[in-house]
C-alpha positions as CSV (number, residue, x, y, z in Angstrom):
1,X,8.3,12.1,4.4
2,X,5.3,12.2,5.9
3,X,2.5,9.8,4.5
4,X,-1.2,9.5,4.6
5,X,-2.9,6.5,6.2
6,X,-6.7,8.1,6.2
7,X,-7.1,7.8,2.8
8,X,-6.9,3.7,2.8
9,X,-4.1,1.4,1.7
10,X,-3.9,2.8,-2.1
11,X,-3.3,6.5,-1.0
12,X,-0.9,5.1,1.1
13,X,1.3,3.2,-1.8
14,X,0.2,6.0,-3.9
15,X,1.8,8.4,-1.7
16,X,5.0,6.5,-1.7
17,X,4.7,6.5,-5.3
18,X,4.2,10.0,-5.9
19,X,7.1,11.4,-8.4
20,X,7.1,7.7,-10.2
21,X,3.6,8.8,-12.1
22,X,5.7,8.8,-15.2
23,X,7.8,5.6,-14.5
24,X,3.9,4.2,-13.9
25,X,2.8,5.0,-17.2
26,X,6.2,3.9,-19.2
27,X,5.1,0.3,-17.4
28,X,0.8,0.3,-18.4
29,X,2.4,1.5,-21.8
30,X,5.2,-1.3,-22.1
31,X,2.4,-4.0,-21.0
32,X,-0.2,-2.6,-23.4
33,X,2.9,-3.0,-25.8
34,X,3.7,-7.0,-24.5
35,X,0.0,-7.8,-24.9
36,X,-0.7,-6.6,-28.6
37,X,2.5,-7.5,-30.1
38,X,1.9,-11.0,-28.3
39,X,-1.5,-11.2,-29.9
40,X,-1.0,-10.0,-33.3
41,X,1.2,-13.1,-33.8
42,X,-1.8,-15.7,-33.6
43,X,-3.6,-12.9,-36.4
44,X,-0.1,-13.3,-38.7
45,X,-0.1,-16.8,-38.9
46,X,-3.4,-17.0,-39.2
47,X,-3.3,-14.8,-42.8
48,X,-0.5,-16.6,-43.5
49,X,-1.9,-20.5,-42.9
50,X,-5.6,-19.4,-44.7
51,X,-4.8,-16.5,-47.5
52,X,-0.6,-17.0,-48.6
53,X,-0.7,-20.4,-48.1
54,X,-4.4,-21.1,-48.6
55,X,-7.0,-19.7,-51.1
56,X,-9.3,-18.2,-48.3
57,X,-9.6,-14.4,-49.6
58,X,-7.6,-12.0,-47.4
59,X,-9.9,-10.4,-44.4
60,X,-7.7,-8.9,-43.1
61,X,-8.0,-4.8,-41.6
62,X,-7.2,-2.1,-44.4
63,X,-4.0,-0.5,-43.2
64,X,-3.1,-4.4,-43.0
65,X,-4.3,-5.2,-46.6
66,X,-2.6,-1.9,-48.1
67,X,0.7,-2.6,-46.6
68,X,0.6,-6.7,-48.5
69,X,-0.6,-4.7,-51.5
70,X,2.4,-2.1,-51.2
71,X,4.8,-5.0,-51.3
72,X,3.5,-6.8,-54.3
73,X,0.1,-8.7,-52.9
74,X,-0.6,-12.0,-51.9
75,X,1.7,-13.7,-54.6
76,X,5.0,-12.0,-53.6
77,X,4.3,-13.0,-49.9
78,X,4.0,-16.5,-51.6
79,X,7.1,-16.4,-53.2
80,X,8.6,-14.7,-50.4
81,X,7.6,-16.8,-47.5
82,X,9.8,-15.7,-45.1
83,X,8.2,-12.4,-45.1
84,X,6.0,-13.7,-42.8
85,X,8.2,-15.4,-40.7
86,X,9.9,-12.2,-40.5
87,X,7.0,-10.3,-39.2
88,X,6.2,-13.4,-36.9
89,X,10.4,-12.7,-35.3
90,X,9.9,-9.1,-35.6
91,X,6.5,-8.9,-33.4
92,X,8.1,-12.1,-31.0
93,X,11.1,-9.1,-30.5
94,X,8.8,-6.0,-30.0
95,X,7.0,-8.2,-27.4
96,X,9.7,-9.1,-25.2
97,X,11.1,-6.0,-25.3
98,X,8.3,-4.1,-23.9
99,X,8.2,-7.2,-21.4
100,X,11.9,-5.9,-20.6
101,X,10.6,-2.4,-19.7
102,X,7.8,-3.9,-17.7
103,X,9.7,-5.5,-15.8
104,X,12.3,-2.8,-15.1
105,X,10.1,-0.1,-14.3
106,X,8.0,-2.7,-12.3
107,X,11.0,-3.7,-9.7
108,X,12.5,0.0,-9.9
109,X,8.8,1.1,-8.4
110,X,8.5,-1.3,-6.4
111,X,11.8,-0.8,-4.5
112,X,11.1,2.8,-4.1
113,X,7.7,2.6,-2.7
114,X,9.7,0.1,-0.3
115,X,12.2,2.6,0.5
116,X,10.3,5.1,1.2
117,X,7.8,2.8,3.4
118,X,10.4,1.7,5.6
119,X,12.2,4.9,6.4
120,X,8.8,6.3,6.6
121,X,7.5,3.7,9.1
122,X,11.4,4.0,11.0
123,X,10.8,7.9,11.3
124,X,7.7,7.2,12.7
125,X,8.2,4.9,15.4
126,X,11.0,7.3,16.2
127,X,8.7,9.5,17.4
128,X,5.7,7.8,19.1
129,X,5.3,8.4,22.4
130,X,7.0,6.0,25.0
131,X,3.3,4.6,26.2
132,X,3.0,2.9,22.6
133,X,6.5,1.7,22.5
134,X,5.8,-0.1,26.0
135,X,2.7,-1.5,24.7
136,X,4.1,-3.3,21.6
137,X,6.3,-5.8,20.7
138,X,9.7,-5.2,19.2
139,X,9.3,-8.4,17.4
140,X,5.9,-7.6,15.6
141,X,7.6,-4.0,15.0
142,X,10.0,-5.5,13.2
143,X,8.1,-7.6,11.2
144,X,6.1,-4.8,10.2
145,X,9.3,-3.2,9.1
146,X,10.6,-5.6,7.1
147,X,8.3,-9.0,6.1
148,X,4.9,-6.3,5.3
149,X,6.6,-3.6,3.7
150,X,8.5,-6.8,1.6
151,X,4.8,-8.0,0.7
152,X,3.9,-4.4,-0.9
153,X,7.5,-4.1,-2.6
154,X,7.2,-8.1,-4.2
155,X,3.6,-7.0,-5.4
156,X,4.1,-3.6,-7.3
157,X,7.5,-5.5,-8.7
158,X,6.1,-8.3,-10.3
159,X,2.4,-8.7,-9.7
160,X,0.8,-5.1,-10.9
161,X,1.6,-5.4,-13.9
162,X,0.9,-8.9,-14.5
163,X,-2.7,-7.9,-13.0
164,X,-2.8,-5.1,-15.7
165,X,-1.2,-7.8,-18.5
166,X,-3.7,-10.1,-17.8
167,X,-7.0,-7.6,-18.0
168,X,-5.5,-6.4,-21.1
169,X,-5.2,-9.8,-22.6
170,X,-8.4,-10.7,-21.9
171,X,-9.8,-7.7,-23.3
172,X,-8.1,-7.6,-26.5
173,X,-8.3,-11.0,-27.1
174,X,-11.7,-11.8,-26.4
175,X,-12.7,-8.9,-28.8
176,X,-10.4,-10.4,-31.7
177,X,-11.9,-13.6,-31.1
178,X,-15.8,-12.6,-31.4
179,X,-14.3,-10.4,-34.3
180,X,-13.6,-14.0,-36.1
181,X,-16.0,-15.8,-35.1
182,X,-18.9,-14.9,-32.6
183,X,-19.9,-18.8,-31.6
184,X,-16.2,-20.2,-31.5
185,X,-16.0,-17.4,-29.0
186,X,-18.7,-17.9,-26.9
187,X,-17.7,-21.7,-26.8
188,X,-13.7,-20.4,-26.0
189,X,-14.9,-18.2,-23.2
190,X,-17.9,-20.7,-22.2
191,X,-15.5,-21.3,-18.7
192,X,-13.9,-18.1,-17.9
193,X,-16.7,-17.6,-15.6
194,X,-16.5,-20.0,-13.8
195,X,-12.7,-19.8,-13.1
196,X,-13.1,-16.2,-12.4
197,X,-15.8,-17.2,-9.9
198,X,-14.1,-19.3,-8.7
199,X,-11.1,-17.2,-8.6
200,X,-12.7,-14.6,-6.5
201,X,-13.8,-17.0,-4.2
202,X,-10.5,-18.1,-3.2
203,X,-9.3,-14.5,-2.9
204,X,-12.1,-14.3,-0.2
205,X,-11.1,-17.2,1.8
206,X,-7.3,-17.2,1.5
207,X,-6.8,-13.4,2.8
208,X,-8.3,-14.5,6.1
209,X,-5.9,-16.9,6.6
210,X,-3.3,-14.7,5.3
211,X,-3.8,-12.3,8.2
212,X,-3.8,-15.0,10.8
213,X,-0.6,-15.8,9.6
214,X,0.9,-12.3,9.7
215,X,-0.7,-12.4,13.2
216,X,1.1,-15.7,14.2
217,X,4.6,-14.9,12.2
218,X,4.7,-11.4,14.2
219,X,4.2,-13.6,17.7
220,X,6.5,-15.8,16.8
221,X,9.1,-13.0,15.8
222,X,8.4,-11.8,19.4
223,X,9.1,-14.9,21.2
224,X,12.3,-15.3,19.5
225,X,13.8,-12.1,20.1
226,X,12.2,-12.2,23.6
227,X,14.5,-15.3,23.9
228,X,17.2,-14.4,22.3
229,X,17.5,-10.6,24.2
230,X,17.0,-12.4,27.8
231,X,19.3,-15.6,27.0
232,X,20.9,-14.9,30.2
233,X,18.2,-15.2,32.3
234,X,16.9,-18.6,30.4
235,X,20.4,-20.2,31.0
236,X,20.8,-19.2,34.7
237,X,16.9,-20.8,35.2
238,X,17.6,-23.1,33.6
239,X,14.4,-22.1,30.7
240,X,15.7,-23.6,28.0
241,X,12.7,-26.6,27.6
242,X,10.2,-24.1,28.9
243,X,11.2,-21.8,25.8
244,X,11.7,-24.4,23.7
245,X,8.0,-25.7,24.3
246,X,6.8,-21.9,23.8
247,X,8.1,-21.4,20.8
248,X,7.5,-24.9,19.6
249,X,3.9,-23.7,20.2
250,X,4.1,-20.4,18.6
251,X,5.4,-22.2,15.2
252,X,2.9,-24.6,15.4
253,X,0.4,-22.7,15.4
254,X,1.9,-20.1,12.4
255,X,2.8,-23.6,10.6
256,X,-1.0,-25.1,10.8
257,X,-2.5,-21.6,9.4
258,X,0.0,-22.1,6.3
259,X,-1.0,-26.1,6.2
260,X,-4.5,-24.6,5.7
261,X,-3.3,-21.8,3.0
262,X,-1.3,-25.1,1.3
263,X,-4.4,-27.2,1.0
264,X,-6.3,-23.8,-0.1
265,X,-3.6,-23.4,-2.9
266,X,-3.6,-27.2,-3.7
267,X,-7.4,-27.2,-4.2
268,X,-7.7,-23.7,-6.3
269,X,-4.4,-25.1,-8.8
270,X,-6.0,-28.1,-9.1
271,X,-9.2,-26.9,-9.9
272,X,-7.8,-24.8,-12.4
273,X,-5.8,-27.6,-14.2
274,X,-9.3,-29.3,-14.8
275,X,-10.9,-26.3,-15.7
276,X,-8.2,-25.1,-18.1
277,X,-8.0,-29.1,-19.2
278,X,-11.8,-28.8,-20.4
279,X,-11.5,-25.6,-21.6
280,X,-9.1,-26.4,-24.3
281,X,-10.6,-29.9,-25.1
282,X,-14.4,-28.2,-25.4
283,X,-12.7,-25.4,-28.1
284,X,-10.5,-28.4,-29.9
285,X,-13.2,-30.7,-30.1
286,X,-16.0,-27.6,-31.3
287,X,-12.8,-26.1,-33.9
288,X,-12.0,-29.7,-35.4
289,X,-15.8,-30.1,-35.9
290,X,-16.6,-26.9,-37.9
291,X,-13.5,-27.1,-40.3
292,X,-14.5,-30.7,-41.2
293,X,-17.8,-28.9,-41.3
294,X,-16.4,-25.8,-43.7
295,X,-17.7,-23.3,-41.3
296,X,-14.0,-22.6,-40.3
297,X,-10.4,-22.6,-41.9
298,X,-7.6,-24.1,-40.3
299,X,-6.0,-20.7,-39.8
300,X,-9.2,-19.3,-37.5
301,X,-9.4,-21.9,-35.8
302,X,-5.1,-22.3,-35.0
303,X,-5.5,-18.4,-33.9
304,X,-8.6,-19.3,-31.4
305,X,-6.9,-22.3,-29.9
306,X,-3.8,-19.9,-29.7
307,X,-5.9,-17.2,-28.1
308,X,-7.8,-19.5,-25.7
309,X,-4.4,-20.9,-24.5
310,X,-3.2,-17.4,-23.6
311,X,-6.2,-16.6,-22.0
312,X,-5.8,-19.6,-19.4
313,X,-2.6,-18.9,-17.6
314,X,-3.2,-15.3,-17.2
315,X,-5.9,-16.1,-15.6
316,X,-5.0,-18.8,-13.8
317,X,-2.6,-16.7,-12.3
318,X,-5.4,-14.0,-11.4
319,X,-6.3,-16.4,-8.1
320,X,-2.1,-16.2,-7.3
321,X,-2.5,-12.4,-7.9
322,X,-5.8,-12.5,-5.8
323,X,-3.7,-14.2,-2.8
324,X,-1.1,-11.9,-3.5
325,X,-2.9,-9.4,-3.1
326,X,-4.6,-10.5,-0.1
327,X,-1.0,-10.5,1.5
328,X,-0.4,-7.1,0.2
329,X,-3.9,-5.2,1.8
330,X,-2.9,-6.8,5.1
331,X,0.3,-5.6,5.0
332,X,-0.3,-2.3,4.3
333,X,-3.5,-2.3,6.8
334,X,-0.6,-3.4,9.7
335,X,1.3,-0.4,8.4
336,X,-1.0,2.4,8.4
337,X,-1.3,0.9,12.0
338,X,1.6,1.9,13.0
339,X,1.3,5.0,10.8
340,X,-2.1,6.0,12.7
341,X,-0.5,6.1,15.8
342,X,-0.1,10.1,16.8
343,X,3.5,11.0,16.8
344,X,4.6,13.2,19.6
345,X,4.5,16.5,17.6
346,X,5.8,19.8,19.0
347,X,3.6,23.0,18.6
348,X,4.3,25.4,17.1
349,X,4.7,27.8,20.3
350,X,7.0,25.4,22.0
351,X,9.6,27.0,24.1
352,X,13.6,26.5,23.4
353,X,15.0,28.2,26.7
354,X,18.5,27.7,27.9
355,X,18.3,25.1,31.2
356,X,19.9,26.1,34.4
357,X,17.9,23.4,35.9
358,X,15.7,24.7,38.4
359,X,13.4,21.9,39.0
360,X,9.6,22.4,40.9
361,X,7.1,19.9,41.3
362,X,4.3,21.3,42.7
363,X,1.4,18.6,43.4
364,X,1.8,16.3,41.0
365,X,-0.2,13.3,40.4
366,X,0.4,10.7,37.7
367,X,-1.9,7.1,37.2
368,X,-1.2,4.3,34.3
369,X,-4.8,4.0,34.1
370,X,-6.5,3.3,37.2
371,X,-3.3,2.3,39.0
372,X,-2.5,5.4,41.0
373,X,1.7,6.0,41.2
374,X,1.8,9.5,42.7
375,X,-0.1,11.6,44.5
376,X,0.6,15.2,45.6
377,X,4.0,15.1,45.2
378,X,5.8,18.3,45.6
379,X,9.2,19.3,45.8
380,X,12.1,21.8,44.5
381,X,15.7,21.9,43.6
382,X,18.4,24.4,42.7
383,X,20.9,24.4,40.4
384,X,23.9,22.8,42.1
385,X,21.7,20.7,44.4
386,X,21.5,17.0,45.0
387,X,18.4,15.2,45.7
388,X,17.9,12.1,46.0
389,X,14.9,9.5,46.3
390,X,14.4,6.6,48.4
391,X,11.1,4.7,48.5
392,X,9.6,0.6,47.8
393,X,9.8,-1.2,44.3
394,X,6.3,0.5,42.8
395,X,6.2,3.9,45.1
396,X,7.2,5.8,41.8
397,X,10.2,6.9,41.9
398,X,10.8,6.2,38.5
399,X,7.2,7.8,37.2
400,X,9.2,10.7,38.5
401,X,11.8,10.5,36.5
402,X,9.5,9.9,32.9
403,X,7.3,12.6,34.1
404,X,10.5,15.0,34.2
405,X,11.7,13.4,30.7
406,X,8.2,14.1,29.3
407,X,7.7,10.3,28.9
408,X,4.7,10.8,30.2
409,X,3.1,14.4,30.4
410,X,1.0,15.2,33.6
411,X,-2.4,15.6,33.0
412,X,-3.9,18.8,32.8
413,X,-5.2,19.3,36.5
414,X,-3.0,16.9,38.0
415,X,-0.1,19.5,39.4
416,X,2.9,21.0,37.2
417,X,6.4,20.5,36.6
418,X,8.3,23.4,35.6
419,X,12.2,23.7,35.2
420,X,13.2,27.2,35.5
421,X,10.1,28.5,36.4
422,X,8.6,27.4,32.6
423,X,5.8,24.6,32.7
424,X,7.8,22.1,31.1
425,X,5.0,20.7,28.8
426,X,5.7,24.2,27.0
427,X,9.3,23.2,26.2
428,X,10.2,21.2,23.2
429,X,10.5,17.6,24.5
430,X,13.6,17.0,22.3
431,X,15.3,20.1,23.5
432,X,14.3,19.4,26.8
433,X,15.6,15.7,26.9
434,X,18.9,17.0,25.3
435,X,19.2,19.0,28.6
436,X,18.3,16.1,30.9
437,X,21.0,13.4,31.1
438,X,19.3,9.9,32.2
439,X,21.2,7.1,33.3
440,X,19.1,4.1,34.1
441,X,19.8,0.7,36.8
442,X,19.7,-1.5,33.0
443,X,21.6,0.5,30.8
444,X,21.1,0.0,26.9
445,X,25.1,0.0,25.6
446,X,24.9,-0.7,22.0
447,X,27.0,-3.1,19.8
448,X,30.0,-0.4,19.6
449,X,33.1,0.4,20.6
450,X,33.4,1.5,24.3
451,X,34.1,4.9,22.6
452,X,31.5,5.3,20.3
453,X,29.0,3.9,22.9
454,X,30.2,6.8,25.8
455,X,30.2,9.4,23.2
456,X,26.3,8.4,21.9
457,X,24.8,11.3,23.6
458,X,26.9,13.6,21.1
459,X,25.4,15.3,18.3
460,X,28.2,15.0,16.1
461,X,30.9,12.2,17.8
462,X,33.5,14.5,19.5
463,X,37.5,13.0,19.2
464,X,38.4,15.2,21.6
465,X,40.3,12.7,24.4
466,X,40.5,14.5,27.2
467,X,36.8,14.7,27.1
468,X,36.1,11.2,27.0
469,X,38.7,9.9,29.5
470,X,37.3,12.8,31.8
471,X,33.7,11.0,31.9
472,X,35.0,7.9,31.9
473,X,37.1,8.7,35.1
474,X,34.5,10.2,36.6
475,X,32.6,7.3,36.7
476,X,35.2,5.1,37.7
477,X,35.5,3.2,34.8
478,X,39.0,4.5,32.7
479,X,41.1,2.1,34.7
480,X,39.1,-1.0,33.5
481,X,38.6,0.3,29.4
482,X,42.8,1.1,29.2
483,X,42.8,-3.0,31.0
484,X,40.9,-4.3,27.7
485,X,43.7,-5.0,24.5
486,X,42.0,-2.0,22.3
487,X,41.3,0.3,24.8
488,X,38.3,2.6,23.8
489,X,38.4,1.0,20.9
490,X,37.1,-2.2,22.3
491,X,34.0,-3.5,20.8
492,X,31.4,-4.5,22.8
493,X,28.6,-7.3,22.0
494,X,25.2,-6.8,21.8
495,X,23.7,-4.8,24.5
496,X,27.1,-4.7,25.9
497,X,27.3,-8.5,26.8
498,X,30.8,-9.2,27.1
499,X,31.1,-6.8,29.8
500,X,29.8,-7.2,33.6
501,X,27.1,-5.7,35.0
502,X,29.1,-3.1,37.0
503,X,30.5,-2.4,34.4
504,X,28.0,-1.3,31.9
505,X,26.7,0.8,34.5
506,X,29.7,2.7,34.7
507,X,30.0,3.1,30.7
508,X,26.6,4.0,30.7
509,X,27.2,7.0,33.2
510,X,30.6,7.8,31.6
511,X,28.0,8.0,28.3
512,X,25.6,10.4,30.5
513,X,28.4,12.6,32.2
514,X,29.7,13.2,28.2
515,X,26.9,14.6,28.0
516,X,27.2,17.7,30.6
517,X,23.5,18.3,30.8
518,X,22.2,20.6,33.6
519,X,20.1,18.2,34.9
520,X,21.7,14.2,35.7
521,X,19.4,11.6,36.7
522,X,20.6,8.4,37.8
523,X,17.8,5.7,38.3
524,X,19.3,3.5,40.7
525,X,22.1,2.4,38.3
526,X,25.0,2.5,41.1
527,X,23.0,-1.2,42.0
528,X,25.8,-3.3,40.2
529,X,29.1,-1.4,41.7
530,X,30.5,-2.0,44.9
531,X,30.5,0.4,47.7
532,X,34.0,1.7,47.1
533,X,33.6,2.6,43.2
534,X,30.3,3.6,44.6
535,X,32.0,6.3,46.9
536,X,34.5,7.1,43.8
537,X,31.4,8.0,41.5
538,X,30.0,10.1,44.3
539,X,32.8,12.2,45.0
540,X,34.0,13.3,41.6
541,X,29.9,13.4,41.3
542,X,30.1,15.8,44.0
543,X,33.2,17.9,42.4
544,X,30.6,18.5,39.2
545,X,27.8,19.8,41.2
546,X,30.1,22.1,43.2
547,X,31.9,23.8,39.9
548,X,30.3,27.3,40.2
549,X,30.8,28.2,36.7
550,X,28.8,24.9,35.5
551,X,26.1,23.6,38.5
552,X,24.2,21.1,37.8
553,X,20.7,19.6,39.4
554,X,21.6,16.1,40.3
555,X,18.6,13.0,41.1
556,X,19.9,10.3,42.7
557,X,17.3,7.1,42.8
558,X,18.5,3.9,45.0
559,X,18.0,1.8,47.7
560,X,21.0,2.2,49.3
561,X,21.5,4.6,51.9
562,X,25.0,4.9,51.8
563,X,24.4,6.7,47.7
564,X,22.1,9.1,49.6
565,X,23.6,10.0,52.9
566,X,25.9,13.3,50.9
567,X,22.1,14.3,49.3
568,X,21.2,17.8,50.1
569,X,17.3,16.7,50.1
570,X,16.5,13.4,50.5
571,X,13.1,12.9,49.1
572,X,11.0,9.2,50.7
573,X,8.2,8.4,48.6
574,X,5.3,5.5,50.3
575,X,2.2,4.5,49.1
576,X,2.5,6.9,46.0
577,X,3.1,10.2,48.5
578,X,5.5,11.9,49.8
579,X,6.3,10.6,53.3
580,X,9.1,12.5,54.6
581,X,11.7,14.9,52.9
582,X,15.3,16.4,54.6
583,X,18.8,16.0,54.9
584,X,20.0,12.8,56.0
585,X,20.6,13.8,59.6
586,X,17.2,15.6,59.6
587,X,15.4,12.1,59.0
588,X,17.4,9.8,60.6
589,X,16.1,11.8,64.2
590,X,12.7,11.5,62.6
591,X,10.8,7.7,62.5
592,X,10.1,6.9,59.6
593,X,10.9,4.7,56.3
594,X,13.9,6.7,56.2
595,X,15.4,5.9,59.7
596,X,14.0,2.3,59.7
597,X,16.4,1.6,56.4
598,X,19.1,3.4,57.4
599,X,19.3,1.2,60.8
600,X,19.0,-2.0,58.9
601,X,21.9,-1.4,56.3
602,X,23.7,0.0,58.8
603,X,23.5,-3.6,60.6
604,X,24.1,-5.8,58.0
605,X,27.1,-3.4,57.8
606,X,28.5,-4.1,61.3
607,X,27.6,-7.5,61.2
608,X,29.1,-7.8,57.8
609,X,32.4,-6.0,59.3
610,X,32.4,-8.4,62.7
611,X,32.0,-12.2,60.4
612,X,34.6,-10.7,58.0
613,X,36.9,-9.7,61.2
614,X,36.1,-13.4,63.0
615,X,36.6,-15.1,59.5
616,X,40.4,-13.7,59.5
617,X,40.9,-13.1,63.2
């Protein structure tokens, strides 16, 4: 569902809303319903204190004074008494139960605006493009996601209505009121202003706060999941007082702002208890007054003491419904945030070819910003080829890789990248990614089975076995999974904790390889193996390119030369540029980066080989 965020907060709850226009109405009808039956009951006993019990003539309206006159007059109510006490239950009754429809319709609204907000705002961030997903926060994300769309859900569930009760009790009351008695009511209604005023006020000041806490509750969200994610690297650093004091400070800082909104809350209730204190004692004092004066019966003046008392804790509550809603207009301003970012949307020309995986980049230049990463990079590769990519942390080797994954696009005068001879920016970028398998040096391995984790990359999981354990050996990894008690079936902790770093690589390419996309890229994530399972993942690599009736275009990123050497291009990237490109034994007779490398591993190699043959000779 897609939802507007132009149009301002209210189209955007609206929109959420949209088939619950009738639920909506059933709730304004059952509060409308709440309200009146709640104030006819002062109007009852006040006929019933004044005209049945009294001698004041009856004033009441004419369908009122033909029903008492349909049931015998004022004498049989006399006799009857409990007529009225009756009509006192029955109105009590039809009150609360409009106040039990309220209510329901109220939370059943309110938790399908939710619903719909939060799968909404999840289907969105699915598909924003990479560059925003790198610029945010996961823990603010999250936040958004579940304590702002909670703050829009808590509002339409119990405070809309009670905005809409309150209004209406006002309304109706202060027009029975000056219908009784025109300067009892002005004295009743002599403070409303000023709370209201003062009501407003508050709403003015508080919401400010309220978004500097949002602010400070989504950085402090952040820190703790930054923590939590990288606990690994605070334990062997031995970070744990340096995170401690960061978060300490990140908590402080949310804790003050709400030490502010508490003083804020303090003052405005407090207030209010005066306000309400004096506005009862002013409309006591001025009723006892004009009944010993004659000028009001004791029934008139019961009813406006009643109404006045209704009047103040609705709204008193309108500054709680004010802050409220304060929390609310934030929250939904940090949604339609997220909500305003462009989605990467597909037009409606894009391509859906079938990949062989002919890959040609042909001058290519990429920047984040004004950083320059690549310049005039050009290069092509077959079906059944390998090439592979050496070059210094920040030459852009990987740039290469999110340009080919449509990541990032390539500027519009910047070079092209086509696979099969098709500009990819013309091709779908979910079909394309679907035919681009991507195995990265820090593989994500999610909190699954080791089954259900290599098997990720499947549109609908596939139980066929011989599948699974043929990825797996191919990436040297079947062996250790059939080690483990459960086998494939052995859950994994988050982000695959409980297993080494070797080995989520090789899970991770087991995951890819499952896959059988065209086009394999593997961003230097042989780093954690050792050289022989190294050589192992290689060769049965190298027994998948060569199957004629299924090649596939393999990308090889590392530093190692010895994950190169078999390469049939081998691609050296410096200073953003191409350097050099060949085989390996066409730049090792070249100088270069290429050779330079190559000589250095080679002897740490043979000096590695000589201490190890010393050590046990």
């Amino acid at each position: 569902m897609r939802l507007p965020w132009k149009g301002g907060r209210v189209s955007l709850i609206a929109a959420a809303a949209k088939d619950r226009k009738f639920r909506f109405c059933i709730c304004c009808a059952a509060t409308l319903g709440t309200v009146v039956f709640s104030l006819i009951n002062p109007q009852i006993i006040r006929y019933t204190i004044d005209s049945v019990i009294g001698t004041v003539p009856l004033a009441a309206p004419g369908f009122v004074a033909a029903w008492i006159e349909a049931l015998g007059g004022l004498t049989v109510l006399r006799e009857k008494i409990w007529i009225c006490a009756l009509c006192i239950a029955g109105a009590a009754l039809i009150a609360e139960l409009c106040n039990m429809v309220r209510n329901y319709t109220g939370s059943e609204m309110g938790e399908t605006i939710a619903w719909r907000l939060l799968n909404t705002l999840y289907g969105h961030i699915q598909q924003l493009p990479w560059n925003w997903h790198v610029k945010s926060q996961t823990g603010d994300i999250i936040q958004r996601c579940t304590t702002d769309v909670d703050n829009v859900r808590n509002f339409i569930q119990q405070n809309l209505s009670e905005l809409l009760r309150t209004v209406c009790i006002f309304i109706i009351a202060v027009l029975m009121m000056f219908s009784m008695d025109v300067f009892m009511s002005l004295i009743g209604l002599s403070l409303i202003p000023v709370i209201i005023v003062f009501s407003i006020f508050y709403f003015r000041r508080v919401s400010r706060n309220f978004s500097r806490a949002e602010v400070t509750e989504g950085q402090m969200h952040a820190a703790a999941q930054e923590n939590y994610t990288g606990v690994r690297v605070v334990r062997a650093f031995g970070r744990e007082s340096w995170e401690m004091q960061k978060f300490s400070e990140k908590t402080k800082a949310h804790a003050t702002i709400w030490i502010e909104i508490g003083k804020m809350l303090g003052l405005f209730w407090g207030a209010g208890d005066i306000l309400s204190g004096l506005q009862l004692m002013v409309i006591v004092a001025a009723g006892i007054f004009r009944c010993i004066q004659g000028d009001l019966s004791p029934g008139t003046f019961l009813a406006f003491y009643t109404y006045c008392n209704m009047m103040i804790w609705p709204i008193r509550q309108l500054g709680r419904i004010l802050s409220d809603l304060s929390k609310t207009l934030v929250a939904a301003d940090r949604i339609r945030e997220i909500l305003a970012e462009e989605p990467e949307i597909e037009p409606p020309d894009a391509l859906y070819p079938a990949i062989k995986g002919a890959i040609c980049f042909d001058k290519v230049s990429f920047a984040y910003g004004d950083k320059q990463v690549l310049r005039d990079v050009s290069f092509t590769l077959n079906p059944g080829e390998t090439l592979a990519i050496l070059g210094a942390t920040g030459s852009g080797k990987s740039s290469l890789v999110h340009l080919l994954s449509r990541l990032y696009d390539v500027p519009d005068g910047n070079g092209t990248i086509t696979i099969d001879g098709i500009d990819i920016r013309r091709i779908a970028r979910a079909h394309l990614r679907k035919n681009i398998g991507l195995c990265l040096q820090e593989p994500f391995l999610f909190s699954k089975t080791i089954r259900e984790n290599i098997l990720q990359g499947q549109s609908v999981l596939c139980p066929c076995e011989k599948k699974l354990q043929s990825a797996a050996e191919a990436a040297a990894v079947h062996e250790t999974i059939e080690g483990f008690a459960d086998g494939y079936n052995t859950i994994i902790g988050e982000r695959g904790v409980t297993l080494s770093g070797g080995q989520k690589q090789r899970v991770a390419i087991a995951r890819m390889l499952a896959c059988n996309t065209p086009v394999m890229i593997f961003d230097d994530s042989l780093s954690a193996v050792d050289t022989e399972t190294d050589a192992r993942i290689r060769a049965a690599l190298r027994h998948r390119i060569e199957d004629t009736s299924n090649p596939v275009c393999v990308i090889i990123i590392s530093h190692r030369v010895s994950s190169l050497i078999q390469a049939d291009k081998i691609l050296v990237l410096k200073n953003s540029t191409v350097e050099d490109m060949g085989s390996h034994q066409e730049l090792i007779e070249r100088k270069g980066t290429y050779q330079r490398i190559f000589a250095m591993q080679t002897a740490d190699i043979v000096n590695n080989t000589a201490t190890e043959e010393r050590r046990h000779g």
